[in-house]
LUMVEX-276212 format. One record per residue (C-alpha): residue in three letters; x, y, z. Coordinates in steps of 0.1 Angstrom, whole numbers, plus 5000, padded with zeros to 4 digits. Layout:
<sites>
ALAXYZ/...
</sites>
This chain:
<sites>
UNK120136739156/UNK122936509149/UNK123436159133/UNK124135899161/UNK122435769188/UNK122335809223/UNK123035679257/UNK120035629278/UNK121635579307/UNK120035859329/UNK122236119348/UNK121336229384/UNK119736549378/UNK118536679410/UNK115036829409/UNK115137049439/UNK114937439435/UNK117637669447/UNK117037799487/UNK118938169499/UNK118538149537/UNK117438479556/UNK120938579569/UNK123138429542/UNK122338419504/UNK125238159498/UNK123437829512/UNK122937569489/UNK119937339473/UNK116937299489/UNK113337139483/UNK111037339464/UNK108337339494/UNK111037479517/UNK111037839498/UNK108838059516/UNK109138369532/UNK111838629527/UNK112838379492/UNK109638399478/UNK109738789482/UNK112438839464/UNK110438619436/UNK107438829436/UNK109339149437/UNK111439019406/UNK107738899389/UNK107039289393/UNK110539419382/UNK110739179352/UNK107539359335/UNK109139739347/UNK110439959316/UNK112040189344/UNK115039919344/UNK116040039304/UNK118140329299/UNK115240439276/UNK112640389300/UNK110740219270/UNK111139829277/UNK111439579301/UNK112539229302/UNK108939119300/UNK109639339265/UNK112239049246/UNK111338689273/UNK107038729265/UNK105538449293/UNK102838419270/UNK105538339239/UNK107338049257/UNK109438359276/UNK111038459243/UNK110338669210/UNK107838689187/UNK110038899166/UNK112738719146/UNK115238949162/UNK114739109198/UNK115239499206/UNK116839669231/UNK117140059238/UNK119240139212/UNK116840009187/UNK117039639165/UNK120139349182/UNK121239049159/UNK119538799178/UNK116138619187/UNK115838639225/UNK116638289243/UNK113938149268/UNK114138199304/UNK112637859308/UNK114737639335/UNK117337849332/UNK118237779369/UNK120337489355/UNK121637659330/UNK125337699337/UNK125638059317/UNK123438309302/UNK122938429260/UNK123138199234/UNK127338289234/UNK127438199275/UNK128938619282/UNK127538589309/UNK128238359341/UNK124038399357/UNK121338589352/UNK122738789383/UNK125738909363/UNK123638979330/UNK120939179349/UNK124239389369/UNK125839449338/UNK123239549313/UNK122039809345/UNK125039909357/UNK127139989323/UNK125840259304/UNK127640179271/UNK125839889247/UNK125839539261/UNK128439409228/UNK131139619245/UNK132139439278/UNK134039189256/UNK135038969288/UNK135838599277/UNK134338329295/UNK135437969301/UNK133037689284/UNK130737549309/UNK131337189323/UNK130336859306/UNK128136649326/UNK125136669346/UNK124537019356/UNK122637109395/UNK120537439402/UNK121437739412/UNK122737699446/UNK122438069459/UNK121038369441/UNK123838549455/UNK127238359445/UNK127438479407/UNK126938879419/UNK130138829436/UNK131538629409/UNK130638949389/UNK132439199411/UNK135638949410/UNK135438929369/UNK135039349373/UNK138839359383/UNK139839119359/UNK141839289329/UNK140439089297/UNK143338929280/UNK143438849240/UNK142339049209/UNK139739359221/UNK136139269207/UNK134439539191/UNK130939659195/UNK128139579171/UNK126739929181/UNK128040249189/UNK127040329229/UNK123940479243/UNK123140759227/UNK122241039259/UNK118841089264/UNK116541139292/UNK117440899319/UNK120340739304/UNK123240909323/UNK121140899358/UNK121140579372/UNK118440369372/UNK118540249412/UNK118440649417/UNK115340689394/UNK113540349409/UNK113840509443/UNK113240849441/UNK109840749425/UNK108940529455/UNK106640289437/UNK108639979454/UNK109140029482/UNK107139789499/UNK108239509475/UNK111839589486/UNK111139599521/UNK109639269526/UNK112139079497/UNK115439239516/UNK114139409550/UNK114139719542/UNK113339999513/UNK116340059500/UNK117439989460/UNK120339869445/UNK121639719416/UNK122639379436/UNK119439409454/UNK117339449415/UNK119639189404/UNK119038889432/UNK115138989427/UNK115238949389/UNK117338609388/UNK115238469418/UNK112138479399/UNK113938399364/UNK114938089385/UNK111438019394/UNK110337989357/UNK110037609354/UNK108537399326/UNK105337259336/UNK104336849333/UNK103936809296/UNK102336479275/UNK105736359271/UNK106136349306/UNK103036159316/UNK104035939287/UNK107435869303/UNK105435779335/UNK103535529320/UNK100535699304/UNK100635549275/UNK097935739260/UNK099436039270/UNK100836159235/UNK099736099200/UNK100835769178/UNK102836009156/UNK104836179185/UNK105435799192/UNK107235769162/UNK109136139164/UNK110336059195/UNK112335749182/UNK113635909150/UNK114536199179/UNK116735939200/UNK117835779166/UNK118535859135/UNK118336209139/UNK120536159163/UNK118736519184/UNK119036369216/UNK122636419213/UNK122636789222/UNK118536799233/UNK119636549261/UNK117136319279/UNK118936209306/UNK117636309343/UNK114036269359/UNK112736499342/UNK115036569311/UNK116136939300/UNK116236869261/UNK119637039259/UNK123637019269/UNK124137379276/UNK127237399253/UNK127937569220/UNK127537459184/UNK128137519152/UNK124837469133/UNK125837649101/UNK122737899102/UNK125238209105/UNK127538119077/UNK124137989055/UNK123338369059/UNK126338499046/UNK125738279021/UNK121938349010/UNK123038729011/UNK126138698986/UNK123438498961/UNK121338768968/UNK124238988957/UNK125538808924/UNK121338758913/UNK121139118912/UNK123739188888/UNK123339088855/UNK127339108847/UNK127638798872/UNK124438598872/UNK126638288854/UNK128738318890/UNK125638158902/UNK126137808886/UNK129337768912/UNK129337768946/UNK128738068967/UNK131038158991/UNK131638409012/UNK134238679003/UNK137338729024/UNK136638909058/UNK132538879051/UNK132338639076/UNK133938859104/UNK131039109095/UNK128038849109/UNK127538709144/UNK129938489159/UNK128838359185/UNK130738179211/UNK134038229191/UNK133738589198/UNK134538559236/UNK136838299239/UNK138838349206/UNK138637959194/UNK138337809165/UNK136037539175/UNK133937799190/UNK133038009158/UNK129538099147/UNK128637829178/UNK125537939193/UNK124237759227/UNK121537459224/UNK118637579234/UNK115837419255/UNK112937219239/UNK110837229269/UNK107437469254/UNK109437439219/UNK106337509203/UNK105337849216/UNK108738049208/UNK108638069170/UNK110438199152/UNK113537979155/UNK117437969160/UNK120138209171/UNK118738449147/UNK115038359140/UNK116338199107/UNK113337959107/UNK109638049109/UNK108237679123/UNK109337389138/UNK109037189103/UNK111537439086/UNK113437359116/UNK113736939108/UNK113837009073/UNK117337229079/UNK118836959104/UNK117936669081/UNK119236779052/UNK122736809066/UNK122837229080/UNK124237449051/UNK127537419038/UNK129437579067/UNK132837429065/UNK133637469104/UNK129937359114/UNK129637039141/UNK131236769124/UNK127936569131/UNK125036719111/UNK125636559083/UNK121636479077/UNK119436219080/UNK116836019060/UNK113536219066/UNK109836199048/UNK107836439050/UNK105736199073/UNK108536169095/UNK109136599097/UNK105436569112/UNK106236299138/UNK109536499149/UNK107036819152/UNK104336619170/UNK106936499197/UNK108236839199/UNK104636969205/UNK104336739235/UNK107136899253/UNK104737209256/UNK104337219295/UNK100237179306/UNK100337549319/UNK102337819311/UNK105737839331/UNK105838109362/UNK102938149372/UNK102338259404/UNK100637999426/UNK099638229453/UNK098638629469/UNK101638769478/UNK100838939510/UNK102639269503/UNK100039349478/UNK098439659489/UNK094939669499/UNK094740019481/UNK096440269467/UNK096740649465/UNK097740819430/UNK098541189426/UNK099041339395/UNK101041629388/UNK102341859366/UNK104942009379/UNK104242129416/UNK100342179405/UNK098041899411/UNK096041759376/UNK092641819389/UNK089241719372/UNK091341449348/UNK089841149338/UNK092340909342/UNK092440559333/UNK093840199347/UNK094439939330/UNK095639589345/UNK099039479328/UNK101839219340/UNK101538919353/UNK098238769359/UNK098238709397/UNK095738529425/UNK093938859436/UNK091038909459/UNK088039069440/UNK084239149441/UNK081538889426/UNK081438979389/UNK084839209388/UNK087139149359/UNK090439099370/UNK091939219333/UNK088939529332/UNK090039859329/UNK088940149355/UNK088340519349/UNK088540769376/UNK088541169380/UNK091141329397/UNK089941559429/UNK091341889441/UNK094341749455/UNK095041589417/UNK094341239436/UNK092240899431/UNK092040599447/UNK091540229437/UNK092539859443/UNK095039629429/UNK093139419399/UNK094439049389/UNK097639129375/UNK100839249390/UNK100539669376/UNK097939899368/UNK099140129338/UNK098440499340/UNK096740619307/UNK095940969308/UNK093941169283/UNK095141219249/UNK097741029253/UNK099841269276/UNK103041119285/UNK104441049317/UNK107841169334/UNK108340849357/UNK107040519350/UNK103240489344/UNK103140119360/UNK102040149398/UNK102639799408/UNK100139619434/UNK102639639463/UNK102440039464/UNK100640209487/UNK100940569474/UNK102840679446/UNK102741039424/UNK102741049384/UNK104541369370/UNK102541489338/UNK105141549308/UNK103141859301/UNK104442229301/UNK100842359315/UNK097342449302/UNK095942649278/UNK092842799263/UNK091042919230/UNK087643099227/UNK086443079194/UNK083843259179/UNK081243089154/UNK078143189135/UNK075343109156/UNK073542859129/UNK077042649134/UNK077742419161/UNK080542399186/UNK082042089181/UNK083041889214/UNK087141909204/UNK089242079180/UNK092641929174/UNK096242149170/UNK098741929152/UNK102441989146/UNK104241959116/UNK107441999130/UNK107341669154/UNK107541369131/UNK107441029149/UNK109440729138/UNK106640619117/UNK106440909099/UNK103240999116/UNK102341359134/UNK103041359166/UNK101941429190/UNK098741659190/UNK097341899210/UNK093741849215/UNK091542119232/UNK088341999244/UNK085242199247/UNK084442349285/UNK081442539279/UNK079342719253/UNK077343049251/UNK075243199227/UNK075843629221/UNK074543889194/UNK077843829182/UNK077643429175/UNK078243139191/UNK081443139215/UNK082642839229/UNK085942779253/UNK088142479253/UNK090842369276/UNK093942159268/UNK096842029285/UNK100242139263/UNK102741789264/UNK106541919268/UNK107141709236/UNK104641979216/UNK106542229196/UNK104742589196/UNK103842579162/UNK100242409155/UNK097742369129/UNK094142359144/UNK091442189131/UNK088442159134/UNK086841809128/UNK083541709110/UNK083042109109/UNK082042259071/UNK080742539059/UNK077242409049/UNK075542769059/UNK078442939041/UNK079242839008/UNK080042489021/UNK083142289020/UNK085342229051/UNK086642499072/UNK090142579061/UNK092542489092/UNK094142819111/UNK097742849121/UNK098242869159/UNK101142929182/UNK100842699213/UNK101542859249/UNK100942699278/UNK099042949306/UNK097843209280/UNK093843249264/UNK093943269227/UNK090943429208/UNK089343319174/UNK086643489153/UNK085043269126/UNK082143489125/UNK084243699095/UNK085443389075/
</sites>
């Protein structure tokens, strides 16, 4: 927000969505009733690939992962995560981003087209490219006029030689791992699940990184703000927002002078400039840390009573921003403004989720930004009550669209009437598994029974053939959960488009133990190996091998039971097994000690308990 005011005079901001013809993807802007067809395909098919973790190197996330629909299509964290584990910033909304003239918050990127190639296609971390950009223009900005011009803009920047100082990574590169030196167009097509999706969006099956990349942006260019209160308002509804957002909105175009860089020019205005400023968050960072420093050393508490200030080369150590990519001073620690449009939803706030509400948010701009001696030379503060933070954060409320952004508005009519799962381990069918779907992704317009629940989970056994059947529910995947937790190879999303698709198990085999017990004890329905030796991130065993209970039988001998498990590829041989809620109530009482096991998939163990 900056001191000033602002010119109302509006500028022609065109409303009509971008249009890729059939045969060429380079024609330009089009109404928004014209897209049909072979266009709104490629949307769908991106809906579908925006929720798919097969499109990270790890396998683990998706975009879906850091641009949440439900969180104003960014991060609930304060900073976002990628495959190699925590970035430095809090992920920027997709939200009308087809007029937005550069992707990130520093602009790397020229469209969501080249962001979406280059995070696929290079397999060392996304702070490396170091490519420097040019600033995008002043003015009014129009949509995206083809889904297909920045791709070639990217293979044209590709054989570009970066001039200027070498940027150097945040992170060191992938680390290798299953999956991350095979590319990901080979793994999305050898698994087969989109076939169909990629057949009606392009005309065929094939997948490629262009291909993924025109399906993501086409539906990242779809996600438009909805009508909010302040545009009913703005139409005449008087009524439409509160008397306090009343008030907001003219400190907004006033005094605060926020309208400066959350423009309102246009029909229906954008709340932003799309360029790159200095709000002094970064350098307040460095700042708070260095206290942070000094307050917990008693030999320079008294450095305190001065001013803090970063220590020669500290700065170079935090994010930033803009400066890093084109190498200007004016650019330094300048991060892009952002959209206000559904404002309220994307807590927390800023480049680096600095901020926890939209009141912290005033409260910083009014009171002038830090002490950042390179920030925008017009935040210099404002007169603001506390009464007038609530009016700025009741008009920034009303910005929040009726309906979330995206949505899709109709059945696409690729979606499969059914589809056929097999599950395998290995070249062996998984028969007699319960197996369970759940509905994930983007809540869709699907055809259903009286009474079904779009979001309601399914179970179903496997047959002979290690196969089940079932129908696409209301959102855009089904998820694959099968018992205990067994991991998959491939993806475990089967999205509504496929028609057949097969799950590989990430399990070495089965195996089985017959145990022995007195025959005044019972059999207990599971009994549960865990490994020491495999510690997961949290600290926490993992995983476990649990052995379920096929079949009982009473002998002279005692009672021996037999129970079945399926052995992950992740379970080390060496177990502990358990036996849970079992004592020793007929013998001297007190749990029965756990028993040392060595796990190996296709062999019959044998346990006597009779002699403990």
């Amino acid at each position: 927000m900056r001191k000033g005011r602002i010119s109302l005079v509006a500028a022609a901001v065109s409303a009509g969505a971008f249009l890729v013809s059939l045969g060429n993807p380079d024609t330009g802007v089009a109404d928004s009733t014209k897209i049909t067809g072979r266009i709104q395909s490629r949307i769908e098919l991106g809906r579908r690939l925006f929720y798919e973790p097969a499109l990270s190197r790890s396998g683990q996330r998706s975009c879906a992962s850091c641009h949440a629909p439900e969180h104003g299509f960014s991060d609930p964290d304060i900073v976002s995560h990628d495959d190699q584990g925590t970035t430095r910033r809090h992920s920027q909304t997709i939200v009308d981003s087809k007029w937005n003239p550069s992707a990130h918050w520093d602009g790397e990127f020229a469209s969501v087209e080249e962001l979406v190639t280059r995070r696929l296609g290079n397999r060392t971390s996304v702070w490396q490219r170091g490519r420097a950009t040019t600033p995008p223009p002043r003015g009014p900005v129009t949509p995206r006029a083809s889904i297909g011009t920045a791709v070639r803009s990217t293979r044209v920047a590709q054989k570009t030689t970066t001039t200027g100082p070498q940027l150097q990574p945040f992170r060191d590169e992938f680390p290798l791992a299953r999956g991350f030196n095979t590319p990901i167009t080979f793994n999305l097509a050898n698994e087969r699940r989109y076939e169909e999706g990629f057949r009606s969006a392009f005309g065929s099956k094939d997948v490629s990184l262009e291909r993924i990349a025109l399906a993501i942006s086409a539906y990242c260019y779809s996600v438009e703000s909805t009508e909010a209160p302040f545009d009913r308002y703005r139409a005449g509804d008087k009524k439409a927002i509160s008397r306090s957002a009343k008030r907001g909105m003219l400190i907004f175009m006033g005094r605060g002078g926020c309208a400066d860089c959350h423009k309102m020019d246009g029909t229906k205005p954008l709340f932003t400039d799309f360029d790159f400023h200095n709000t002094g968050v970064t350098y307040q960072a460095i700042y708070e840390n260095r206290r942070a420093a000094l307050a917990s050393d008693p030999f320079r508490q008294a450095d305190l009573r001065v001013e803090v200030t970063p220590a020669d080369g500290e700065a170079a150590a935090f994010d930033r921003g803009r400066g890093r990519l084109t190498q200007r001073d004016h650019h330094e620690r300048g991060f892009k403004t952002p959209t206000l449009r559904d404002v309220a939803s994307r807590a927390p706030y800023m480049h680096n989720g600095a901020h926890d509400s939209l009141e912290d948010v005033v409260r910083w701009y009014a009171a002038g930004c830090g002490t950042d001696p390179d920030k925008d030379g017009l935040l210099t503060g404002f007169a603001c009550s506390e009464q007038d933070v609530r009016d700025l954060v009741a008009f920034l409320e009303s910005l929040s669209g009726d309906e979330r952004p995206g949505l899709a508005k109709t059945r696409w009519k690729s979606r499969a009437a059914s589809t056929k799962l097999t599950i395998m381990q290995g070249k062996v069918p998984l028969r007699d598994v319960d197996v369970k779907l759940v509905p994930v992704g983007d809540p869709i317009p699907a055809r259903l029974k009286a009474g079904e629940d779009p979001d309601g989970s399914i179970v179903l056994r496997t047959n002979s053939a290690g196969v089940i059947r079932f129908k696409p529910r209301g959102r855009t995947h089904m998820r694959v959960v099968l018992p205990d937790d067994i991991p998959t190879i491939n993806s475990p999303l089967i999205p509504d488009t496929c028609r057949a698709a097969t799950i590989q198990t990430a399990i070495k085999g089965e195996m089985q133990v017959v145990v022995t017990f007195p025959s005044e004890w019972p059999a207990p329905p599971m009994i549960v190996a865990q490994h020491p030796s495999a510690v997961n991130a949290a600290g926490r065993l993992a995983p476990r091998t649990v052995f379920r209970r096929t079949g009982t039988i009473d002998t002279k001998d005692g009672r021996v039971a037999r129970y079945s498990a399926w052995v992950r590829s992740d379970a080390p041989p060496s177990a502990v097994l358990r036996f849970p809620g079992l004592t020793r109530s007929r013998r001297g009482g007190g749990k029965l000690a756990a028993m040392n096991l060595v796990i190996e998939p296709g062999v019959e163990r044998r346990l006597d308990l009779t002699a403990n």
